[in-house]
C-alpha positions, 0 to 999 in steps of 0.5 A: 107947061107952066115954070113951076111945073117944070121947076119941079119935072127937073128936080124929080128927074136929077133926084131919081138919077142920083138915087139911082147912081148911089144904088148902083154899088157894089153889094157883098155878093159882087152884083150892083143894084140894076146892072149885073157889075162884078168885083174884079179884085186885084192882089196886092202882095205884103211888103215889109218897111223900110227905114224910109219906105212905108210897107203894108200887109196882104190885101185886095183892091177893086176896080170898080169901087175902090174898096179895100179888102182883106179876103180875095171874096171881097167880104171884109173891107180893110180901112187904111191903119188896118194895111198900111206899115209906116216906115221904121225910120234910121236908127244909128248907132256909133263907132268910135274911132280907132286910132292909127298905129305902127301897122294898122290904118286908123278909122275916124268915128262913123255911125251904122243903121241898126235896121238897115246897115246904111253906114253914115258919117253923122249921127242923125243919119243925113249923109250916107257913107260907102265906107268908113273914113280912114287914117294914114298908118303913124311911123314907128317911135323906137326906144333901145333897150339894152341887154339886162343879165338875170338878177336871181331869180329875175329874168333878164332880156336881150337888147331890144327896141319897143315902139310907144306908138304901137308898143310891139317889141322888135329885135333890129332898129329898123323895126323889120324883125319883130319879136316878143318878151318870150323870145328875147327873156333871158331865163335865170341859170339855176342849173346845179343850184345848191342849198347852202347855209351860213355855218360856223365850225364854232362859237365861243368854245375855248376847248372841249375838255379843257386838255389845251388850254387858252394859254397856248391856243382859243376859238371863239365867234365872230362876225366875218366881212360878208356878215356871215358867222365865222371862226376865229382860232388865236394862237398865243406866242410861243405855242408849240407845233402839235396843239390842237382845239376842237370846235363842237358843233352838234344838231341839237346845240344851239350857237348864239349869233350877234343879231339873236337868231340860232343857227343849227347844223344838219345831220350828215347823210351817207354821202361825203361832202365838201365845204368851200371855207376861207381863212384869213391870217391877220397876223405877222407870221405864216400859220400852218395847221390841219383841219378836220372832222374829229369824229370820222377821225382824220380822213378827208382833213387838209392842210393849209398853209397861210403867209402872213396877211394872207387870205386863202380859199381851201376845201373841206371834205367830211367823210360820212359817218353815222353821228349826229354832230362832229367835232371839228379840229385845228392842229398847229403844224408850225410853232407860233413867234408871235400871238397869230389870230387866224379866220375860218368862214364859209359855207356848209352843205344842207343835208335833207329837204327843204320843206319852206323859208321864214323872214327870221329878222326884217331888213334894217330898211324898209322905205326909201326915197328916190335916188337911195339905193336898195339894200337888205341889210339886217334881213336874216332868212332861215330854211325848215327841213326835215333833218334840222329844225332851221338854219340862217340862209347865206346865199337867199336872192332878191327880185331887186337888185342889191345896190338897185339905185330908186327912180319917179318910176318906182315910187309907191308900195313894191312887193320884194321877193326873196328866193331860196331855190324854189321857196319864196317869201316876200316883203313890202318896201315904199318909195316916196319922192 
């Protein structure tokens, strides 16, 4: 045989094996083409991703080709983007870090895998913590707080100490009892409080019917050392022992005060009462002389004696009775050497509920500066009820403290709360630097 001829026998020969080798795959129903081969398909179970490890779905392999399939009947291959999961990749987010106090450990800034949970001290997720990083717990940083008495209406407090590191309040200066604003608050004392209201038994009333004349003995208004309206009784010289005045006041007669306001007195109820005045004999001689409720006639009076410069406290009762006003009286037990003038001032019980409280005048100031101190002068506060239609307060209290002396602290717009038992009405005041 010829080179050519066998050039072309070998060509022939490697082209029909080939062909036969291509035909021998494997066909849908699992026989290959001139051999009785079958699929032996193994399953692979789905399995979720990771943040770092791919994951795939459900499928089948075969040994003997190498498809992928989706059916356990190898009839429908799989190409790899059909089962194939790609890895999720970390994605972390912070924790910022908690600073350390008095009793708690601080925690430095960390980061946590969303997906994962995998705890990291970078944000890009490359090195892996087991932990958080933590920091040493601070020593306590105690301020004494000296005790503070109620100031009206204002909760004191106990002696204290309060940390600024972990601001937790503690009753001993070893910080070993703690202890909280409830515990060491020292309630106001407001038990038996009394209404009360500025009274004056009189005002400019030289006499009711003109019987005694202001030769012998006068009452007119004044404004006492505390402020509050006062009476203010003058005897002339040689005023005999027996005179007497009456001062008349009534709930539906108005008495001009100094700063323009109106004060009225309510009506008595059926229960007797006491008013705690104060007289002051300014002149040269001791004054004797009666005081009492002309209306109830002279039950309940009392006699009072004053020296000479003298300042005495007495108490006053008025019976009950069914009138709406009374006549107040001042008889003279002693004769009068020399013109005396004599001094009634204090307070009168409210009768009736208060339905509210009323800024009636502001206070003189209203700004102040560092260092000045705080004062209400000029506030004049008046209670409505159902017995009288309003009267001056004598006795109101304030949040700040009268005298209360401005710091840096308090520079800016303070609200004043001005309290009259339950009833309140407030103010602003601004301190400036």
């Amino acid at each position: 045989m010829n080179k050519t001829k066998r050039f072309f026998a070998v060509t022939l020969m490697v082209l029909i094996v080939v062909m036969i080798a291509m035909l021998a795959g494997c066909t849908p129903d699992g026989n290959k083409v001139g051999s009785s081969h079958v699929h032996q398909l193994t399953r692979v179970a789905p399995r979720a991703a990771t943040c770092l490890e791919d994951g795939n779905r459900e499928y089948y392999t075969c040994s003997g080709c190498d498809e992928i399939f989706a059916d356990e009947d190898g009839t429908m291959t799989l190409s790899t983007e059909q089962y194939y999961i790609p890895a999720k990749g970390h994605k972390v987010a912070s924790h910022g870090e908690k600073k350390a106090t008095c009793s708690t450990l601080g925690i430095k800034e960390y980061f946590e895998c969303r997906n994962c949970g995998t705890l990291f001290k970078d944000a890009e997720g490359m090195f892996a913590i087991s932990a958080p990083v933590t920091a040493p717990m601070l020593n306590h940083q105690l301020t004494k707080v000296e005790e503070k008495a109620p100031i009206g209406f204002t909760p004191g407090y106990k002696e204290h100490y309060t940390c600024s590191n972990c601001d937790k309040i503690y009753k001993d200066a070893a910080a070993m009892v703690e202890t909280n604003r409830e515990e060491i608050k020292i309630a106001p004392v407001l038990t038996g409080f009394e209404y009360k209201i500025a009274f004056t038994p009189a005002a400019n009333i030289e006499s009711i019917n003109g019987t005694f004349g202001a030769d012998y003995i006068s009452a007119s208004y004044v404004t006492a050392d505390d402020g509050l309206p006062a009476t203010q009784y003058t005897f002339k010289a040689g005023t005999t022992a027996g005179k007497e005045v009456e001062a008349w006041i009534h709930s539906v007669v108005n008495q001009a005060m100094a700063n323009g306001q109106n004060l009225r007195i309510p009506t008595f109820k059926d229960t007797a009462r006491k008013l705690t005045l104060i007289v002051t004999n300014e002149g040269n001689q001791s004054i004797s002389f009666r005081y009492y409720a002309e209306n109830y006639g002279d039950k309940g009076g009392v006699d009072v004696t004053v020296a000479a410069g003298e300042t005495k406290e007495f108490e006053f009762t008025v019976n009950p009775g069914s009138s709406i006003g009374c006549n107040y009286a001042l008889k003279l037990l002693s004769d009068v050497v020399d013109e005396t003038k004599v001094t009634i001032h204090g307070f009168f019980h409210c009768e009736g509920e208060v339905d509210r409280i009323s800024i009636h005048s502001q206070a003189d100031k209203k700004s102040f500066k560092v260092g000045e101190s705080f004062s209400t002068d000029g506030l004049v506060i008046k209670a409505h009820g159902t017995n009288y239609d309003e009267v001056v307060i004598a006795n109101y209290l304030t949040d700040v403290e009268e005298g209360y002396v401005f710091t840096a602290d308090d520079i800016g717009t303070k609200t004043v709360t001005v309290a009259y038992g339950e009833y309140i009405v407030s103010y602003d005041i601004t301190i400036s630097q």
